[in-house]
C-alpha positions, 0 to 999 in steps of 0.5 A, a space after each residue: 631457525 629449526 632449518 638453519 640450527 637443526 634445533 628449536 630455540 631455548 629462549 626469547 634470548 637465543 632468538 634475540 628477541 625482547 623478553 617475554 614481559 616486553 612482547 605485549 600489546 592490547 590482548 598480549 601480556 607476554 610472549 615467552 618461547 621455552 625449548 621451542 614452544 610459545 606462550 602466550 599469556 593474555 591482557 585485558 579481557 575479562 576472561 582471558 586475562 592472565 590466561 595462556 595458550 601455548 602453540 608447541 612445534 611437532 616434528 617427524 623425528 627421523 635420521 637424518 633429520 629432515 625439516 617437516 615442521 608443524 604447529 600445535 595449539 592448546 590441548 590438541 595432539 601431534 599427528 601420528 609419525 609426529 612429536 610435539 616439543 616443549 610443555 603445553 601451559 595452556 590454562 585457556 579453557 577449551 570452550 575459549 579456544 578454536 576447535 584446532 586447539 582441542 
């Protein structure tokens, strides 16, 4: 989508794809992308249910825009020369979560 629009996507809608509450499966309750993020809230497990991890695109910012695209999970940080895009709504606690996402 990023290297075809030149954007992120807003919304599960701009990509046509279900809303939020209709992507689940057995660990999945919803999958809501949000200016470019995803969100992922978990279903039943006894300890991640209703949890979220959010996987945020990080980007080189630069003009002319170029297609250097990378994803960052949970509470971890861009790369220097990179900028995260959208609102990280993880609520998984870190002793949850790979080490990548720290």
């Amino acid at each position: 989508y990023y290297s075809f629009h030149g954007k992120l996507p807003d919304n599960n809608q701009t990509l046509a794809v279900p809303q939020p509450d209709q992507l689940k499966g057995k660990y999945v309750n919803s999958m809501q992308i949000e200016q470019g993020a995803i969100h992922v809230t978990f279903a039943n497990d006894s300890v991640l249910e209703n949890l979220t991890v959010t996987l945020r695109p990080a980007l080189v910012i630069t003009y002319p825009p170029t297609s250097y695209l990378t994803w960052v999970c949970g509470y971890a940080k861009a790369v220097p020369g990179m900028t995260l895009i959208g609102t990280n709504k993880t609520t998984v606690p870190p002793q949850y979560l790979p080490q990548m996402c720290l």
